[in-house]
Backbone as ProteinMPNN parsed JSONL, in Angstrom:
{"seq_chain_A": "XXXXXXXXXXXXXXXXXXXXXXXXXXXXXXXXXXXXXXXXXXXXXXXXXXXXXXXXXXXXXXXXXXXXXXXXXXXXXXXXXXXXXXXXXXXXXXXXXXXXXXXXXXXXXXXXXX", "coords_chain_A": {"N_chain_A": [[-20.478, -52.307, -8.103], [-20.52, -51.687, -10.888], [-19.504, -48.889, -10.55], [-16.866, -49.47, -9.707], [-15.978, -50.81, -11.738], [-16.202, -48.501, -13.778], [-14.596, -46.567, -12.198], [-12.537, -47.852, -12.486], [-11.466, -48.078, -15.385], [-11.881, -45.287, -16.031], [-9.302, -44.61, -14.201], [-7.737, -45.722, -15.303], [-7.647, -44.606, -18.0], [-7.175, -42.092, -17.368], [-4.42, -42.109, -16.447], [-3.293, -43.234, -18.792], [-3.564, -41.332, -20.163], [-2.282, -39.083, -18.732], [0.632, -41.028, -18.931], [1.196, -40.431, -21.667], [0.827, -37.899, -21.904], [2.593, -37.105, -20.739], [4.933, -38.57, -21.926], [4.928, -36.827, -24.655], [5.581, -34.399, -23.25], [8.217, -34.732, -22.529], [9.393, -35.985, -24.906], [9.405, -33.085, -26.765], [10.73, -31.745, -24.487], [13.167, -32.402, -25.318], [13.461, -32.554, -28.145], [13.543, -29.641, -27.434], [15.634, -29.2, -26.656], [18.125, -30.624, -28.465], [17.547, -28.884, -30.331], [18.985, -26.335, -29.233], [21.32, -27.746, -28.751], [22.447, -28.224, -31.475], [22.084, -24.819, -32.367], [24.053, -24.104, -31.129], [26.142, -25.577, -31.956], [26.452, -24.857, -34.533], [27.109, -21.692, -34.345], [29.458, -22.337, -32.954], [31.092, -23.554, -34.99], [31.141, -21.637, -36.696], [32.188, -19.594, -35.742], [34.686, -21.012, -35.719], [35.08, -21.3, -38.433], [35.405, -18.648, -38.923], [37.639, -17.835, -37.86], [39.575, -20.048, -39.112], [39.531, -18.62, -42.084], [40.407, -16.272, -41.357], [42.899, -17.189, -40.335], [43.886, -18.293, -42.638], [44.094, -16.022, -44.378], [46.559, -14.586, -43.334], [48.014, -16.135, -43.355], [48.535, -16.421, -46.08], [49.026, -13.501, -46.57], [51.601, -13.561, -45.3], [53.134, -15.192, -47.202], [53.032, -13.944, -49.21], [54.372, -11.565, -48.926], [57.021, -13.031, -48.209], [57.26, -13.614, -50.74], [57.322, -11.45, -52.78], [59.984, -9.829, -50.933], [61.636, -11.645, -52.004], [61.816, -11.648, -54.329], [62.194, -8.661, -54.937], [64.959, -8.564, -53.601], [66.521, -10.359, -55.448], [65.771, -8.706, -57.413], [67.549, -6.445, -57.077], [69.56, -8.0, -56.845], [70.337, -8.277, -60.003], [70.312, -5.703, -61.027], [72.785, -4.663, -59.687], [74.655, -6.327, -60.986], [74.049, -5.779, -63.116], [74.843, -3.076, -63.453], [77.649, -3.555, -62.481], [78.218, -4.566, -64.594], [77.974, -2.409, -66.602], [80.005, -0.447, -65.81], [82.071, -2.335, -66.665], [82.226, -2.133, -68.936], [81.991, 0.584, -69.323], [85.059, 1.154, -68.362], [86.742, -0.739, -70.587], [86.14, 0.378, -72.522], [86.982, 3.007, -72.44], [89.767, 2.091, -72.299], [89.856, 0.665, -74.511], [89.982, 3.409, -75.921], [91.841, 4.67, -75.166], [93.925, 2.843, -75.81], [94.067, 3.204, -78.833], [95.009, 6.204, -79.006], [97.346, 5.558, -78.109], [98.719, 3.833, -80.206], [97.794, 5.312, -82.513], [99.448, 7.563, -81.962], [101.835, 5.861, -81.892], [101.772, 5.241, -84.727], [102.592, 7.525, -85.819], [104.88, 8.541, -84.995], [106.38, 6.067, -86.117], [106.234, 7.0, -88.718], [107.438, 9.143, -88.626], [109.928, 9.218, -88.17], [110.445, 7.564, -90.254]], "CA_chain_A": [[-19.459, -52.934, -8.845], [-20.091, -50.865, -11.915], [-18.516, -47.674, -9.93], [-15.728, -49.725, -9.136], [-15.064, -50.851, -13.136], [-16.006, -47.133, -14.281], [-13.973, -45.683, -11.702], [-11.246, -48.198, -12.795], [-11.709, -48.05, -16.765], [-11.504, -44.279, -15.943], [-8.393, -44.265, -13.742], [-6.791, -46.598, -16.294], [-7.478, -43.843, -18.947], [-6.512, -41.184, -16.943], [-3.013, -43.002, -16.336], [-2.409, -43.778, -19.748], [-3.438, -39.561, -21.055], [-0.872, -39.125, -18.237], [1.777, -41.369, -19.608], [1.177, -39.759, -23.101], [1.027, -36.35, -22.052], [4.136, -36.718, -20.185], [6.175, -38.684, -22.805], [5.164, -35.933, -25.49], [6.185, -33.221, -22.838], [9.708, -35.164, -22.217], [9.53, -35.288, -26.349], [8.967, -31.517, -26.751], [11.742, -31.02, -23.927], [14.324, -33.039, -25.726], [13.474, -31.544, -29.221], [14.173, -28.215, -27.937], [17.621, -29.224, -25.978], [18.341, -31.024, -29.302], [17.713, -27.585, -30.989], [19.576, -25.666, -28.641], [22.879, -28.274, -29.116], [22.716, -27.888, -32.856], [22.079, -23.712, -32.849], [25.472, -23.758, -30.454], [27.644, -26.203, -32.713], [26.251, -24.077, -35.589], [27.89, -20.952, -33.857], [30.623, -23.021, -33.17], [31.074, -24.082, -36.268], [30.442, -20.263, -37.299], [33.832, -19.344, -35.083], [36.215, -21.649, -35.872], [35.745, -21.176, -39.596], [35.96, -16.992, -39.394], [38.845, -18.269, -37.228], [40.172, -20.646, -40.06], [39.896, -17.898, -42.813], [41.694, -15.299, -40.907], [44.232, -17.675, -40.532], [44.407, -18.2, -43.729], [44.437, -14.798, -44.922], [47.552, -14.217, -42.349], [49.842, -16.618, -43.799], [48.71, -15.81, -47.786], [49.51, -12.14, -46.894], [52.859, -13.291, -45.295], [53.877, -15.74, -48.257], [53.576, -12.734, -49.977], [55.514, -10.808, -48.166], [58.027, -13.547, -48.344], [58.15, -13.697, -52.159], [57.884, -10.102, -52.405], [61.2, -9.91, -50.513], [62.547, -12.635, -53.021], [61.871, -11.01, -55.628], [62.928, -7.424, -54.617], [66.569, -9.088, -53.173], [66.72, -10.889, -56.95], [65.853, -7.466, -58.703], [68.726, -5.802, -56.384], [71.142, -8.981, -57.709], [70.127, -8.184, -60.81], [70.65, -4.329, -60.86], [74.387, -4.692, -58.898], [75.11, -6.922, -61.956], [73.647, -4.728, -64.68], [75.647, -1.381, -63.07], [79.119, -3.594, -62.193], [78.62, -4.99, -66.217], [77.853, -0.944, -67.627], [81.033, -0.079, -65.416], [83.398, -2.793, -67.38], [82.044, -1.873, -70.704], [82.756, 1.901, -69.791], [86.229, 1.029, -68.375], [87.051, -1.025, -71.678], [85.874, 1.066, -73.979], [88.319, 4.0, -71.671], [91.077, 1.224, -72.442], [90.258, 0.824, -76.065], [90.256, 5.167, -76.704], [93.651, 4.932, -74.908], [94.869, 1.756, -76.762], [93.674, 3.769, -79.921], [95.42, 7.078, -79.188], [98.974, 5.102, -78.364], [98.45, 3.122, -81.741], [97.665, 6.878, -83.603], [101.381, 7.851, -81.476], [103.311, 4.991, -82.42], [102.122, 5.376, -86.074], [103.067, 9.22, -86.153], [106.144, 7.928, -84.393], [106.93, 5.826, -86.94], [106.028, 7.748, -89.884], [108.069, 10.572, -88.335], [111.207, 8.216, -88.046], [111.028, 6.94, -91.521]], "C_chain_A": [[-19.203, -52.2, -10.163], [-19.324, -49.49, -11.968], [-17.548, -47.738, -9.844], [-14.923, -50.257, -10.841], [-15.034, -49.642, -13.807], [-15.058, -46.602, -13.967], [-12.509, -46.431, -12.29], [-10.16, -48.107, -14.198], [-11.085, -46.114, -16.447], [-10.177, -43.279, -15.546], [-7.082, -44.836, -14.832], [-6.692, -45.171, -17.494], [-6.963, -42.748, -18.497], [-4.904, -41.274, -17.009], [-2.258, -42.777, -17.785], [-3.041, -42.642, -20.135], [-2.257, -39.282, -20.271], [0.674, -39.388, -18.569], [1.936, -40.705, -21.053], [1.419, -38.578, -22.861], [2.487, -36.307, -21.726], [5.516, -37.606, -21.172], [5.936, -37.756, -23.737], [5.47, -34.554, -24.967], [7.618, -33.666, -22.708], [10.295, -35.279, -23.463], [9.99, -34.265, -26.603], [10.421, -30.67, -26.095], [12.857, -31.321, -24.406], [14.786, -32.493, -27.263], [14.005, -30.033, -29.063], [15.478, -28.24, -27.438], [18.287, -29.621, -27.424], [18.52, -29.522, -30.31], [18.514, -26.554, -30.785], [21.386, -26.14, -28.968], [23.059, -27.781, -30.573], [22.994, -26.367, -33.106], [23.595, -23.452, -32.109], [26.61, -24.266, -31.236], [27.222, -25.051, -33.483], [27.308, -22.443, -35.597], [29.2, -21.166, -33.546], [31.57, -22.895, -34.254], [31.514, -22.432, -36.862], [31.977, -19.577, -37.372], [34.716, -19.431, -35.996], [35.808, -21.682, -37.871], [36.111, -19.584, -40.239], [37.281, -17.542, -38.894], [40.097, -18.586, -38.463], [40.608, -19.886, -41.326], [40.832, -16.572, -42.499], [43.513, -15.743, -40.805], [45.474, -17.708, -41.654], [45.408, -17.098, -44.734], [46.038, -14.542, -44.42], [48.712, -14.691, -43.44], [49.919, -16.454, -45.51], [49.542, -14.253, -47.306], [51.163, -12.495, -46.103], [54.039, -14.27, -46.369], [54.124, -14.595, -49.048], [54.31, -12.033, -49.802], [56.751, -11.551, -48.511], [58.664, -13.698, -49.889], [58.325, -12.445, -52.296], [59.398, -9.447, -52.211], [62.104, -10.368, -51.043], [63.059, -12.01, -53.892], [62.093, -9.099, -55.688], [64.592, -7.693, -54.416], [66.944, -9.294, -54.655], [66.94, -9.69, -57.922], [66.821, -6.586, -58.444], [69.934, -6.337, -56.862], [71.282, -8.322, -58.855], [70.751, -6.851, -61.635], [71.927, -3.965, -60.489], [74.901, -4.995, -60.223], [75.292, -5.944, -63.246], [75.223, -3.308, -64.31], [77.056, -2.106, -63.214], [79.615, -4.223, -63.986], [78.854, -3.451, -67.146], [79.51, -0.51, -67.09], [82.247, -0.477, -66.169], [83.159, -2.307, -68.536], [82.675, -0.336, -70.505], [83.984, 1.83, -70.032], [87.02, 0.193, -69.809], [87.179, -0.45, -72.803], [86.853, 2.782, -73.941], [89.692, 3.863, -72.178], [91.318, 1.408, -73.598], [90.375, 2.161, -76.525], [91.327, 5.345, -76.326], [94.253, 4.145, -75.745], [94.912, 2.493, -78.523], [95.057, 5.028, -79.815], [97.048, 6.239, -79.286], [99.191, 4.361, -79.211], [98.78, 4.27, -82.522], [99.576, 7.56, -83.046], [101.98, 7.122, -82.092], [103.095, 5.137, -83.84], [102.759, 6.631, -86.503], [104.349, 9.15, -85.762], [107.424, 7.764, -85.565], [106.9, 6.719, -88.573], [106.888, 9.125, -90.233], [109.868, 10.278, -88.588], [111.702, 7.659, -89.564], [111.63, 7.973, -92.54]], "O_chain_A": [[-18.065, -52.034, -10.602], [-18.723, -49.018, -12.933], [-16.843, -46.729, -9.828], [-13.727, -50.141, -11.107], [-14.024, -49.431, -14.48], [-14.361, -46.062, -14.826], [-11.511, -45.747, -12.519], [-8.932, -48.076, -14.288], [-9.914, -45.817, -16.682], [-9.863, -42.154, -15.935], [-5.93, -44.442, -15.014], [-5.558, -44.789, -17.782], [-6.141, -42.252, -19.267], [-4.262, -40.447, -17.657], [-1.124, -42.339, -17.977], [-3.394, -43.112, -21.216], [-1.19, -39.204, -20.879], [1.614, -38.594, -18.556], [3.096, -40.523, -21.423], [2.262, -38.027, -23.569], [3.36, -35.649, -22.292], [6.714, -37.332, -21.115], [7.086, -37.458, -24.063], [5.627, -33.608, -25.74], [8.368, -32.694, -22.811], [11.456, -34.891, -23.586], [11.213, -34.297, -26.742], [11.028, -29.698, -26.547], [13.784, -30.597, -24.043], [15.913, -32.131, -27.602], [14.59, -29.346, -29.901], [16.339, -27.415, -27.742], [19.186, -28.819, -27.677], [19.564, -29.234, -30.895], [18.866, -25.825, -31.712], [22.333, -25.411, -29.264], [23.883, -26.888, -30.769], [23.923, -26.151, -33.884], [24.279, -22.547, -32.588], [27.72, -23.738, -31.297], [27.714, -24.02, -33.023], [28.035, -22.105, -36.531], [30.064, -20.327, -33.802], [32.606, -22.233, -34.313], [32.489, -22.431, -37.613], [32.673, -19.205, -38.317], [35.309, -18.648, -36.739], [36.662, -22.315, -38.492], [36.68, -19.251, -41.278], [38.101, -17.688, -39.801], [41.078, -17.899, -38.748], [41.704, -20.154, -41.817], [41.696, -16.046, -43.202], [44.603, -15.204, -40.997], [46.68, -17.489, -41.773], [46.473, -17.116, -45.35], [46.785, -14.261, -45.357], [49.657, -14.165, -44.028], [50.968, -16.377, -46.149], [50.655, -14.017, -47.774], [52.0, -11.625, -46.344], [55.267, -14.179, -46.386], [55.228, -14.291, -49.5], [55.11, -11.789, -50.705], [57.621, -10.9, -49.09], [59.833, -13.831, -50.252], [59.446, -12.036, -51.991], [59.936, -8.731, -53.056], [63.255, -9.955, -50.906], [64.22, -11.794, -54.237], [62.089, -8.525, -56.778], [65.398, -7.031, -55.071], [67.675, -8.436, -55.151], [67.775, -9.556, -58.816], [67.144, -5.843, -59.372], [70.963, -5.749, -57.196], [72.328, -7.679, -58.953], [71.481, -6.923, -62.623], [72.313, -2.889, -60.946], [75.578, -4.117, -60.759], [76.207, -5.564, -63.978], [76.21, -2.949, -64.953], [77.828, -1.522, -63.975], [80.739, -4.316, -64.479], [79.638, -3.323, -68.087], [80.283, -0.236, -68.008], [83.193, 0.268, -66.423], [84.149, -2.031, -69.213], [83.599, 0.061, -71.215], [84.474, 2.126, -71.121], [88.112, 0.712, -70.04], [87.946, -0.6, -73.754], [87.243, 3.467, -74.887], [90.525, 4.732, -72.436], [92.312, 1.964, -74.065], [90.906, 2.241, -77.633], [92.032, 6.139, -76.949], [95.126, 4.618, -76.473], [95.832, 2.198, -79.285], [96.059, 4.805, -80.495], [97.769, 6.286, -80.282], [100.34, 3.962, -79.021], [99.837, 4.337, -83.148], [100.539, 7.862, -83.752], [102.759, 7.555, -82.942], [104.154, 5.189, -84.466], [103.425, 6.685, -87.537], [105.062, 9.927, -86.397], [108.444, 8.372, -85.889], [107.885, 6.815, -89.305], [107.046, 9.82, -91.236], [110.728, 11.018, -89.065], [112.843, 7.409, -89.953], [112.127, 7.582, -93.596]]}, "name": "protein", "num_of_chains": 1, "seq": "XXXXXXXXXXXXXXXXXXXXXXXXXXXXXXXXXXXXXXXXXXXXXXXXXXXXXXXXXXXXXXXXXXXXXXXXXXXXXXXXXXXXXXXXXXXXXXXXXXXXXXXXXXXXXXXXXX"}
């Protein structure tokens, strides 16, 4: 009878190192799947934010571009203006050395007449 509570006391402990060993191996296996999900988002993760800064970069370097363009077109307005304003000032100032000389005529005109 004492063979039969040893052997039972014994099988009982066996059982329950069993159940222990095997929930801290089903532990162990879950910790490292757990490790494995995280090092993959992490890479993930890693992607989509080189991803996100390239993006970025893309559309800064084509805002630029777009003001750039603004502001080249603007300095072209700008320049048309300047040249078609130097043009009237020449032509005026053409007008006034003619309006001058037929002024200097009509006084020699008159001066000649009197």
């Amino acid at each position: 009878m004492e063979i039969i509570i040893i052997s039972s006391i014994v099988g009982l402990i066996t059982l329950i190192a069993g159940v222990i060993a095997g929930n801290m191996l089903k532990i162990k296996s879950l910790n490292k799947k757990a490790e494995e999900i995280i090092s993959e988002a992490d890479k993930k993760a890693e992607i989509i934010k080189k991803d996100k800064m390239l993006q970025a970069k893309e559309k800064f370097l084509q805002l630029k571009s777009k003001h750039e363009s603004f502001i080249n077109d603007k300095n072209n307005k700008i320049s048309v203006s300047e040249n078609r304003i130097k043009q009237k000032e020449s032509s005026l100032k053409q007008r006034k050395e003619e309006l001058q000389k037929q002024i200097a005529g009509f006084d020699k005109e008159k001066k000649e007449t009197q």
